[in-house]
VOBA-1610 file (N, C-alpha, C; in pm, whole numbers, padded with zeros to 5 digits, always signed):
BEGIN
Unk+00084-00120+00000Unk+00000+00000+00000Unk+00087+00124+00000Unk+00078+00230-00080Unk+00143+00357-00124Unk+00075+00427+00048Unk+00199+00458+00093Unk+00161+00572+00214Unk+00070+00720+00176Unk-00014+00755+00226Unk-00081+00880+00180Unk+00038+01012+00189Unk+00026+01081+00089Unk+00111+01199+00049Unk+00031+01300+00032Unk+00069+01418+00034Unk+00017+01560+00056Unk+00154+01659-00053Unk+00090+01688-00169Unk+00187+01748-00264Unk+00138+01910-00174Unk+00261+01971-00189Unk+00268+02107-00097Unk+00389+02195-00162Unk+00380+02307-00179Unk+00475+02425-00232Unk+00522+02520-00116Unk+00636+02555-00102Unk+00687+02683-00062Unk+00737+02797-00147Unk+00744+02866-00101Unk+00841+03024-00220Unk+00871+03085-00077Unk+01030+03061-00073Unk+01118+03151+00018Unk+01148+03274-00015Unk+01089+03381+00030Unk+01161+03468-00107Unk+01255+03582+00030Unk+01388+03504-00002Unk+01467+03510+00026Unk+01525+03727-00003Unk+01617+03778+00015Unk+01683+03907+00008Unk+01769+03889-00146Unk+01817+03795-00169Unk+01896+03774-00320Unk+01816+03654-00399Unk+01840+03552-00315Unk+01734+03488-00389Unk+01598+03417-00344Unk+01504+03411-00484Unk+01371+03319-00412Unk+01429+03147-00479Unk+01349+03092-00344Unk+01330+02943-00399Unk+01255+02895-00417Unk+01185+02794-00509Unk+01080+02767-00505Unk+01086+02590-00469Unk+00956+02537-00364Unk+00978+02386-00336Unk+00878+02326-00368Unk+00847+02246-00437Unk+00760+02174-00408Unk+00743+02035-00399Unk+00687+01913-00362Unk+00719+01835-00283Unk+00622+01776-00247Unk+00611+01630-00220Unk+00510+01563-00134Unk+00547+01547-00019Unk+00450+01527+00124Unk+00465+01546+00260Unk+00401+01350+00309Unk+00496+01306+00327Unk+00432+01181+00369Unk+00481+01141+00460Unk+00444+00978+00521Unk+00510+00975+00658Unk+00660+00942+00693Unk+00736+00933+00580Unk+00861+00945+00565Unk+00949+01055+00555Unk+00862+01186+00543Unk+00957+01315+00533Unk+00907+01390+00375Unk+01034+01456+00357Unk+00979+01511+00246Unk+01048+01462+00078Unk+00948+01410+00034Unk+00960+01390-00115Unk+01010+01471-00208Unk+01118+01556-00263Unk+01101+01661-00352Unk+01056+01589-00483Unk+00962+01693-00492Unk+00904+01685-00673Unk+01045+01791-00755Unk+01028+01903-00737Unk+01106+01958-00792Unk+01162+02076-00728Unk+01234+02167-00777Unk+01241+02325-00699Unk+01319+02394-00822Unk+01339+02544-00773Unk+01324+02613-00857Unk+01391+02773-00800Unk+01479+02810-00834Unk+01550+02884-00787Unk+01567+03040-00931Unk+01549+03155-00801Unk+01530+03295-00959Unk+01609+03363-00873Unk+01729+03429-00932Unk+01808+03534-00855Unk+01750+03690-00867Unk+01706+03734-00786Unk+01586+03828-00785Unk+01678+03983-00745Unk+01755+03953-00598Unk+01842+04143-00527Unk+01703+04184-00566Unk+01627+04118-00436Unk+01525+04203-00437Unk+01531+04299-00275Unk+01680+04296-00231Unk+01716+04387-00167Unk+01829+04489-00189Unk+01865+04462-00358Unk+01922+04595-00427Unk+01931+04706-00469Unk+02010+04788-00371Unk+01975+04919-00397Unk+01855+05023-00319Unk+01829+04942-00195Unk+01745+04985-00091Unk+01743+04896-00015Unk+01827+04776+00055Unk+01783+04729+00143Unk+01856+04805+00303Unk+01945+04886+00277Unk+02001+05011+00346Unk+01924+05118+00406Unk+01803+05165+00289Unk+01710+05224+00325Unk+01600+05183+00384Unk+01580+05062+00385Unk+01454+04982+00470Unk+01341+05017+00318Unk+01372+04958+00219Unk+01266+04998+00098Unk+01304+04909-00012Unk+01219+04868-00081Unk+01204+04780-00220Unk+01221+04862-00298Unk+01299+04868-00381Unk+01278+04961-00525Unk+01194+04905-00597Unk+01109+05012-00752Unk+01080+04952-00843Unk+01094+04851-00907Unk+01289+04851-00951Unk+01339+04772-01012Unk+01356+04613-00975Unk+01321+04580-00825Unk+01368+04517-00729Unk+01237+04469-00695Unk+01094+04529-00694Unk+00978+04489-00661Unk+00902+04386-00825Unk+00986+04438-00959Unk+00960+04433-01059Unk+01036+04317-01089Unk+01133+04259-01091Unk+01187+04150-01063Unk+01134+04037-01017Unk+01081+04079-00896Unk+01071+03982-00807Unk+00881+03945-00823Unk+00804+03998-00903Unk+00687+03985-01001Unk+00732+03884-01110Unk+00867+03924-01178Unk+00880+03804-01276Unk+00919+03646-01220Unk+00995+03689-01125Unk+00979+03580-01106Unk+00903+03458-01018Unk+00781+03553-00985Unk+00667+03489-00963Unk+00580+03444-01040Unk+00576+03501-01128Unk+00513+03451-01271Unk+00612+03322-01324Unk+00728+03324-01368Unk+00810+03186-01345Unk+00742+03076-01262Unk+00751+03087-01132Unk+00721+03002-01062Unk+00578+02965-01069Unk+00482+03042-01076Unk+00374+03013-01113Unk+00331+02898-01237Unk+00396+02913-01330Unk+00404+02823-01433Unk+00414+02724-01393Unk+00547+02662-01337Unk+00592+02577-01267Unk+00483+02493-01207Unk+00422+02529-01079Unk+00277+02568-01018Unk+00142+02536-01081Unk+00136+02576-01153Unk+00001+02541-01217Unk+00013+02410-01311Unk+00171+02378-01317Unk+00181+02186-01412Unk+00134+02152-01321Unk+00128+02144-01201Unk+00074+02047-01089Unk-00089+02116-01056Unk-00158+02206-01110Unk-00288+02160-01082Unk-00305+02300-01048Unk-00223+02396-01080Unk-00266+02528-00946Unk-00200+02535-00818Unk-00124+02468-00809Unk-00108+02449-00670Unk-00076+02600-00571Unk-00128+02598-00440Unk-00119+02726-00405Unk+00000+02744-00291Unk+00139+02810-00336Unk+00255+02800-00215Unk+00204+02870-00101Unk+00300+02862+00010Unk+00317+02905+00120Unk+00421+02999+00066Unk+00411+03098+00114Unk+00523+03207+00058Unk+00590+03291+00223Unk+00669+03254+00238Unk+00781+03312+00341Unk+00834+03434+00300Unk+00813+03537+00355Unk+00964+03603+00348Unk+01012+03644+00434Unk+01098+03706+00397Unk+01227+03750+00527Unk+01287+03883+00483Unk+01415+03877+00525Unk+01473+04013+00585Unk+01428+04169+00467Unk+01446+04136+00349Unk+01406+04269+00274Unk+01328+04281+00274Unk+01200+04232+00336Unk+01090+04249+00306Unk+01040+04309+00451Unk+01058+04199+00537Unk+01022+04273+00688Unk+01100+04380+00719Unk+01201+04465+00679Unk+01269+04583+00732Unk+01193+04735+00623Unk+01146+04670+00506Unk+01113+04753+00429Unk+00976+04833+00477Unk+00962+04956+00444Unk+00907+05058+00442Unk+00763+05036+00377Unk+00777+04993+00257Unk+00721+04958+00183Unk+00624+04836+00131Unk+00668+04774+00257Unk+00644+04584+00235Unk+00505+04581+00223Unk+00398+04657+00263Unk+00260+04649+00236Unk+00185+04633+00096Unk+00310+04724+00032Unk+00251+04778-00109Unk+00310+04689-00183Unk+00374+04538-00142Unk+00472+04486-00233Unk+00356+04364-00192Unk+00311+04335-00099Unk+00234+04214-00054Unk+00096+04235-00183Unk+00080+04381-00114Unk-00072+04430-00175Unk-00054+04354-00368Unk+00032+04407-00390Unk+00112+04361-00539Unk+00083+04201-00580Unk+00189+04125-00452Unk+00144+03954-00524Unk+00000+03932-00472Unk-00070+03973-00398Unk-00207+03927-00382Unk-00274+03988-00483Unk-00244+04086-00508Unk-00333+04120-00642Unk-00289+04054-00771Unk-00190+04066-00818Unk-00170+03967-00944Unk-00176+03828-00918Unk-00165+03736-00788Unk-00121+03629-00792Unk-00237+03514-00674Unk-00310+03591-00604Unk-00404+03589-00555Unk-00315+03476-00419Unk-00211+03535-00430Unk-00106+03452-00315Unk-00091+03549-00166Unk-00120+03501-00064Unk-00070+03531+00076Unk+00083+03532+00095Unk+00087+03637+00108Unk+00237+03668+00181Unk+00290+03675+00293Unk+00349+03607+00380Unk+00376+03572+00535Unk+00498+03664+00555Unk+00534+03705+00645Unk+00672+03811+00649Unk+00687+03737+00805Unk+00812+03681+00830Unk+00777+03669+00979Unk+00955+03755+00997Unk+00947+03729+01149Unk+01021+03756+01206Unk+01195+03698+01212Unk+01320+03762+01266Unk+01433+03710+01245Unk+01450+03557+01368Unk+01364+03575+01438Unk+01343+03488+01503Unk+01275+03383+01476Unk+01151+03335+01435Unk+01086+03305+01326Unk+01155+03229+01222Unk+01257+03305+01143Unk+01334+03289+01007Unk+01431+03144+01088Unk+01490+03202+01204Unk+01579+03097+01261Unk+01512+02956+01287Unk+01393+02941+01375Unk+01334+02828+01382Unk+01317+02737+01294Unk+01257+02833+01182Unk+01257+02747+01044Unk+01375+02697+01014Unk+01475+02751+01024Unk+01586+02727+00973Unk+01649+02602+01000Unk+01621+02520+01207Unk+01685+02494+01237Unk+01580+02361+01186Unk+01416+02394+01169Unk+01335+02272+01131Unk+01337+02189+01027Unk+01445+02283+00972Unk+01492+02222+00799Unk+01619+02143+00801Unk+01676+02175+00903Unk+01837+02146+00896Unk+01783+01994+00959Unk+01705+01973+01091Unk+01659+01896+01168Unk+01638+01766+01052Unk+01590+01799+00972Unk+01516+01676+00860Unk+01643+01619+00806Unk+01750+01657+00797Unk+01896+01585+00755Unk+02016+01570+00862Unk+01999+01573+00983Unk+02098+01623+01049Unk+02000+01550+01214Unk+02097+01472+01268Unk+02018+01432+01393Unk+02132+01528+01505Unk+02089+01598+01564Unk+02153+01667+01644Unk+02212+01564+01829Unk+02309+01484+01743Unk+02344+01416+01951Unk+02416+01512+01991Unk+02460+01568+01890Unk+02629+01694+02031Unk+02555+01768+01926Unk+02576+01907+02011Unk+02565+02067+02042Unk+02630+02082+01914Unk+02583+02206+01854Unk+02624+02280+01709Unk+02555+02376+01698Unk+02601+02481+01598Unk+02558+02604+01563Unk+02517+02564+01449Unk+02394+02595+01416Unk+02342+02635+01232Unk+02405+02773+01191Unk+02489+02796+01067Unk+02478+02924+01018Unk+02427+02962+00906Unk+02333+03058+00818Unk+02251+03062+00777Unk+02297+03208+00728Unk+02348+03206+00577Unk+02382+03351+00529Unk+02293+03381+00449Unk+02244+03462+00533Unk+02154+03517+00368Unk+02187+03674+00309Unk+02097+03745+00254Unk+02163+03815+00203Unk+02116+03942+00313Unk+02015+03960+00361Unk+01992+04108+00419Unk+01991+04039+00605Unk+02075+03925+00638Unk+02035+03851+00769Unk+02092+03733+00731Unk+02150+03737+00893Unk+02219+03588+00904Unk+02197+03566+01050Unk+02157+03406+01025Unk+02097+03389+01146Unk+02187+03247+01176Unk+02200+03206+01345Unk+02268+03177+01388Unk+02193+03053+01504Unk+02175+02967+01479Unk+02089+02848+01599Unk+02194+02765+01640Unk+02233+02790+01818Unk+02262+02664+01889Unk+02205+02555+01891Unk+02187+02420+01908Unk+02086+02340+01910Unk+02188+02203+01917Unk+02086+02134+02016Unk+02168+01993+02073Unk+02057+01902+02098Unk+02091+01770+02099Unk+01968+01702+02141Unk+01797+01696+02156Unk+01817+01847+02268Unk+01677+01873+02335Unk+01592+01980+02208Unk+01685+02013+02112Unk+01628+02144+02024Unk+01690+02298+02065Unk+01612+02347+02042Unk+01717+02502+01992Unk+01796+02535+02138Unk+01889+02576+02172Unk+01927+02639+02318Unk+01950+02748+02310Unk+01952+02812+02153Unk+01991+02994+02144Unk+01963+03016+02026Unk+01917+03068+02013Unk+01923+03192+01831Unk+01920+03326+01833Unk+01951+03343+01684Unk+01962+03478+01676Unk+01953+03560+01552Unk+01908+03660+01526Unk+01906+03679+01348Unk+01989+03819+01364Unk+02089+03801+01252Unk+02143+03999+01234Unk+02164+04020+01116Unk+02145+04163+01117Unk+02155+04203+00987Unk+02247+04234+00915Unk+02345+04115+00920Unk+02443+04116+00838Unk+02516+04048+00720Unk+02348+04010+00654Unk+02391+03973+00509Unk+02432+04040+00446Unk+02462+03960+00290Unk+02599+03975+00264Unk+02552+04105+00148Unk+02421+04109+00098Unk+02376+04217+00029Unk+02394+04349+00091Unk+02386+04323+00245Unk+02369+04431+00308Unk+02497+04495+00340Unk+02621+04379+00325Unk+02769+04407+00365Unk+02785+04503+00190Unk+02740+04421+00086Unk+02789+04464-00033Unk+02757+04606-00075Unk+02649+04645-00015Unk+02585+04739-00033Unk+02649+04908+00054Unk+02682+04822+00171Unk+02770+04914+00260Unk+02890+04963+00272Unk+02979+04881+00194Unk+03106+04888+00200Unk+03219+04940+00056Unk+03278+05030+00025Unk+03351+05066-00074Unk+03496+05018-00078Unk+03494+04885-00122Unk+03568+04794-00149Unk+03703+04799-00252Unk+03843+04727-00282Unk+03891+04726-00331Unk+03870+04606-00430Unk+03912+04580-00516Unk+03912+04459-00569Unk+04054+04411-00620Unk+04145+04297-00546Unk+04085+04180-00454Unk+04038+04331-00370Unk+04014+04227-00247Unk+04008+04274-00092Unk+04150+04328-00061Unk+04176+04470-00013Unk+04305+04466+00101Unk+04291+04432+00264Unk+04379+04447+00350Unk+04361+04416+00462Unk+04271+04502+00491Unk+04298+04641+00518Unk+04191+04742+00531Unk+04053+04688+00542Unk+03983+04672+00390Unk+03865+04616+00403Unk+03827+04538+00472Unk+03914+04392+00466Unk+03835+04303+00551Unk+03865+04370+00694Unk+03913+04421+00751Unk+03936+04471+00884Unk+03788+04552+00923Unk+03785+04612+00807Unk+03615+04659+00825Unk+03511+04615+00843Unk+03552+04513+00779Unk+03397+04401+00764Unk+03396+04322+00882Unk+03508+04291+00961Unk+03574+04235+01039Unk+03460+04341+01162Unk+03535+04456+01161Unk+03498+04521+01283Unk+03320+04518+01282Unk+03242+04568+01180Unk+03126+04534+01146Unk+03067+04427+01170Unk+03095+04357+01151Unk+03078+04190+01216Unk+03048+04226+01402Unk+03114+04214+01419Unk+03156+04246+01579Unk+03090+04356+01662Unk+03059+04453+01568Unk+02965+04565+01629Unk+02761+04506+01642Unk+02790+04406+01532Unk+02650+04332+01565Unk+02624+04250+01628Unk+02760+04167+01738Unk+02729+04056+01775Unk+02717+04063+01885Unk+02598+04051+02000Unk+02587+04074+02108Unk+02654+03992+02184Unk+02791+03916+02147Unk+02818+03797+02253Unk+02772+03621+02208Unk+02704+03636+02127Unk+02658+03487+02079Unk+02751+03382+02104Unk+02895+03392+02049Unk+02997+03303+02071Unk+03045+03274+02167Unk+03011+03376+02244Unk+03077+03422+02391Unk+03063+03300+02494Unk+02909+03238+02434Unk+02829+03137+02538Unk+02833+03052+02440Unk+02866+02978+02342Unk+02861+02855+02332Unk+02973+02740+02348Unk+02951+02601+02367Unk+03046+02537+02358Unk+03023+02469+02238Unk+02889+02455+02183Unk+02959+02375+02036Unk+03123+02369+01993Unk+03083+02204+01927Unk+03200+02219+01819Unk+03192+02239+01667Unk+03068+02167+01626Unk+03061+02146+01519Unk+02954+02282+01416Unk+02983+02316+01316Unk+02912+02404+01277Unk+02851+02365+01176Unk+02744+02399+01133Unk+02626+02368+01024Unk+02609+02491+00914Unk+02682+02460+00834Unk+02601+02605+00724Unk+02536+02560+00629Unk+02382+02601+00615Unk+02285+02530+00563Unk+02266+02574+00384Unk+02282+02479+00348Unk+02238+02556+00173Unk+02302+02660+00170Unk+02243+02698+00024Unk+02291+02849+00019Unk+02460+02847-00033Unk+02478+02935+00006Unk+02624+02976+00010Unk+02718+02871+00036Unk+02669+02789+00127Unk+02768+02678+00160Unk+02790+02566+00072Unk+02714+02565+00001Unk+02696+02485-00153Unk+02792+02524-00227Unk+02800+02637-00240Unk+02882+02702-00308Unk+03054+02692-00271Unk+03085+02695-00098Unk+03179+02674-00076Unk+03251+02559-00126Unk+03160+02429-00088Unk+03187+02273-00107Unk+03193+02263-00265Unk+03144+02309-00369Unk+03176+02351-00476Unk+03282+02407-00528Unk+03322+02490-00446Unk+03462+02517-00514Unk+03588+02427-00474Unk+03545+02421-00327Unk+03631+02294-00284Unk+03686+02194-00373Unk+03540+02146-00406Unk+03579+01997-00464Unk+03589+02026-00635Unk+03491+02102-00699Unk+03531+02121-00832Unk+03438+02045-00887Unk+03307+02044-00832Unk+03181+01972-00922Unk+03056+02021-00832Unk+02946+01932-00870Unk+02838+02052-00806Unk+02799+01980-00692Unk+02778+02053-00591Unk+02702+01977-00434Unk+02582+01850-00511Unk+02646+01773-00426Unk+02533+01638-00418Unk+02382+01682-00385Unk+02282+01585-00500Unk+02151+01541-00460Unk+02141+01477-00315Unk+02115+01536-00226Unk+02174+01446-00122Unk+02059+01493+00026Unk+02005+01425+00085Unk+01887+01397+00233Unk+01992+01430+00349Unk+02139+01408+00341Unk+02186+01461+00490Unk+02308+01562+00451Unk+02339+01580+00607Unk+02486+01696+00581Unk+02614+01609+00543Unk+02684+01682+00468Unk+02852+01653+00410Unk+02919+01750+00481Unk+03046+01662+00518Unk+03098+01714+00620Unk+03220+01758+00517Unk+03300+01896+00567Unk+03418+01971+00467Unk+03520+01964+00570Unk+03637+01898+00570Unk+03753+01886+00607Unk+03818+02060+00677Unk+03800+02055+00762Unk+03813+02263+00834Unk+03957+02287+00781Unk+04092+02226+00790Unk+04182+02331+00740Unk+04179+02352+00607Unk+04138+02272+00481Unk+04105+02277+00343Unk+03994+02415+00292Unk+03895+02368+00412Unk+03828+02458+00393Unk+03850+02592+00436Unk+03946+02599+00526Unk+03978+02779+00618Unk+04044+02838+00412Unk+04139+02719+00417Unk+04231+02768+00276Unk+04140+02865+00162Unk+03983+02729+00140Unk+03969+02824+00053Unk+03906+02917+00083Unk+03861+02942+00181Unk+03785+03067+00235Unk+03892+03217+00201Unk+04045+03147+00243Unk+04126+03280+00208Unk+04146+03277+00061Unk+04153+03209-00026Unk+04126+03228-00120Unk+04004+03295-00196Unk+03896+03301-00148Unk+03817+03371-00208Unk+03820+03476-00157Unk+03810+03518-00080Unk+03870+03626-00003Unk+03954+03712-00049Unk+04040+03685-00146Unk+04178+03785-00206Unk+04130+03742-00295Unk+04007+03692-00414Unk+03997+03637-00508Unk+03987+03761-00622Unk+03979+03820-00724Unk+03906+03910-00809Unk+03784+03928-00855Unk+03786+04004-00895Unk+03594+04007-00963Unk+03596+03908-01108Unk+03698+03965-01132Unk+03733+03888-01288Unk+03773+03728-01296Unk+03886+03684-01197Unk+03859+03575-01141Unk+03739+03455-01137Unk+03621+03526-01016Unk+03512+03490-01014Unk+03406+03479-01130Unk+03391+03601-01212Unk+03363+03606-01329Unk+03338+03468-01426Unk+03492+03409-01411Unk+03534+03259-01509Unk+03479+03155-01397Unk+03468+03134-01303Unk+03488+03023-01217Unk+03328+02972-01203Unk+03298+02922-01269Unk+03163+02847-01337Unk+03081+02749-01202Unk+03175+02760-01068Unk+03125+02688-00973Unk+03023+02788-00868Unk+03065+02950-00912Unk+02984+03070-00836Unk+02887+03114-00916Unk+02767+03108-00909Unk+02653+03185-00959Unk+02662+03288-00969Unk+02618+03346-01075Unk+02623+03500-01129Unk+02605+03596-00997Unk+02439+03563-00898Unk+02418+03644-00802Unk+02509+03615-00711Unk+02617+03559-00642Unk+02696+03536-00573Unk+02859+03619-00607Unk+02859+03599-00770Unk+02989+03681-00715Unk+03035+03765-00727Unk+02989+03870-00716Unk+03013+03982-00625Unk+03021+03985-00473Unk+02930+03925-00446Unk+02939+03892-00294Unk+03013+03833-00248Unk+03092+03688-00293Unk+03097+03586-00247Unk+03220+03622-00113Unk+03308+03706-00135Unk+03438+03724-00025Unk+03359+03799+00079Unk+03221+03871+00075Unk+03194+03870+00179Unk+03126+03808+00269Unk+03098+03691+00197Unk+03072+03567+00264Unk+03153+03506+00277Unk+03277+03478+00278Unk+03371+03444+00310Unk+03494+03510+00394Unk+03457+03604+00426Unk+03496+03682+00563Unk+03416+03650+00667Unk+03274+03662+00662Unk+03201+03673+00759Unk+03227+03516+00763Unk+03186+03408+00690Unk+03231+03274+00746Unk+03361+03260+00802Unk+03481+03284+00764Unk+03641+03281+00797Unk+03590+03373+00963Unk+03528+03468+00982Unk+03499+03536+01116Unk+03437+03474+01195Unk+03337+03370+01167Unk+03298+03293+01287Unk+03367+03153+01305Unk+03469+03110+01190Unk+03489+02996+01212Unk+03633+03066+01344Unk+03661+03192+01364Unk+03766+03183+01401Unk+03739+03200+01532Unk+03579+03265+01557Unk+03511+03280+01674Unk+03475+03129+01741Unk+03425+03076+01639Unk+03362+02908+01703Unk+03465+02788+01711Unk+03562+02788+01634Unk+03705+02746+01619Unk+03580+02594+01661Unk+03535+02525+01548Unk+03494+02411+01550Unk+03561+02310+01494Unk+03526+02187+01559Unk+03663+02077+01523Unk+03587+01991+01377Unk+03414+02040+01385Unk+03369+01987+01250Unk+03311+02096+01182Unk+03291+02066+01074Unk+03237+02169+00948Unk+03111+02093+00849Unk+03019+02086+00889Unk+02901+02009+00824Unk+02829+02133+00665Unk+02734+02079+00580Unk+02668+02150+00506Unk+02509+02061+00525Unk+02443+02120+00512Unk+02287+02077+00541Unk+02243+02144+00382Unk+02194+02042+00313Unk+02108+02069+00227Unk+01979+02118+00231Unk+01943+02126+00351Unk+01766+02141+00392Unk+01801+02307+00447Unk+01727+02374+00415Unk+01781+02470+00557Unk+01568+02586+00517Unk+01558+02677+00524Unk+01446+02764+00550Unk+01297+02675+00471Unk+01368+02690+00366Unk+01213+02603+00241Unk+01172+02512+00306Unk+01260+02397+00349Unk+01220+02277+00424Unk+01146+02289+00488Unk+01220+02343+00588Unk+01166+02406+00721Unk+00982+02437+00725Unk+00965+02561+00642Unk+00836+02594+00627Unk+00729+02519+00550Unk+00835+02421+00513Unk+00747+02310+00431Unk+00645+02201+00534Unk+00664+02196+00628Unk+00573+02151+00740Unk+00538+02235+00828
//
């Protein structure tokens, strides 16, 4: 007998990018049907100001219409739509909701950085059995959020606003990086962190999707595994290439076919701010979680 299934959609719509999930829910976990990923910076160029631009609200319409397509092969189906940091800081976020409910006849959820974390850690949870203590890290682009969690479930979180859109957006950079800069980004870092590291003993750290895909990608030189649990990255290999991208070029990145267009520009400042907590958490493991927010809100 086929276990009963429940086909179900999310749309993360993430500060750089949206994702789209969809998926059957059965008593085994989650099935992916497919997903669907649109690089949107739909916190470009105002997520500083607490505001969506045109260009940035207009975007992020197309690629709801994308996903919609997608969406309606399966019957119509109606997502759960998350968002997060550019959207809840914005000024504007009423008139951007008002927007997909009117063209798309879709509910828009905005929750909280707190909120964003839970999910985060409910996604990681589905690949990852937590026996010893670890940090989730979770870069996104306008917020990065940060979950202790051991055994019993969460013991700390935290969300700040120090994605990497929001670093890119702030900072007048050299290209590579000189010391200078990262010293900035460095100190910036640190002016947001109320102490988080201060109190944990984890060892092991979790960086979920996202960006960390990207790391293990360049690492290895092919694309992150189809894969239900975390892959673990060897920490001094990985500190290496962190300094490597880090002093990397624009032009560099440009050729290197393992970084997504929306990533590189960013990518060394995700790789500071990671190289900054690994030096804060000085963990003896380095995990990647394929599951991390979509999941999450997917139950």
């Amino acid at each position: 007998m086929v276990p009963f299934q429940v086909k179900k959609a999310v749309i993360d719509i993430g500060t750089n990018t949206f994702n789209l999930l969809i998926a059957h829910e059965g008593i085994s976990g989650i099935d992916i049907i497919e997903t669907h990923k649109e690089a949107v910076s739909l916190g470009m160029g105002g997520i500083n100001d607490n505001r969506l631009t045109d260009a940035a609200i207009s975007r992020a319409m197309h690629a709801f219409q994308v996903f919609k397509l997608a969406l309606d092969a399966h019957g119509g189906l109606i997502p759960r739509l998350i968002a997060t940091s550019a959207v809840r800081d914005a000024k504007n976020a009423s008139a951007f909701i008002s927007s997909v409910n009117k063209s798309f006849n879709w509910e828009v959820e905005v929750i909280s950085g707190l909120e964003e974390a839970k999910l985060i850690f409910k996604g990681v949870s589905l690949c990852h059995d937590f026996q010893s203590p670890a940090v989730i890290m979770d870069i996104g682009g306008g917020s990065t959020e940060f979950i202790e969690a051991d055994s019993k479930g969460i013991k700390n979180e935290i969300s700040l606003n120090i994605g990497v859109s929001r670093l890119y957006q702030s900072f007048d950079v050299s290209d590579p990086f000189c010391a200078l800069d990262i010293q900035n980004i460095e100190a910036y870092l640190a002016a947001h962190d109320p102490g988080f590291f201060r109190n944990t003993t984890a060892q092991t750290l979790i960086g979920s999707s996202g960006t960390f895909e990207t790391f293990y990608e360049l690492m290895n030189r092919k694309p992150f595994p189809n894969t239900q649990k975390t892959i673990e990255l060897e920490v001094g290999p990985f500190m290496e290439a962190l300094d490597v991208l880090i002093h990397s070029t624009l032009a560099q990145r440009n050729t290197n076919d393992f970084i997504i267009p929306i990533r590189k520009k960013m990518a060394p400042f995700a790789a500071v701010k990671t190289r900054w907590v690994m030096q804060k958490l000085n963990p003896k493991k380095v995990l990647i979680s394929p599951y991390s927010l979509k999941e999450g809100a997917f139950y």
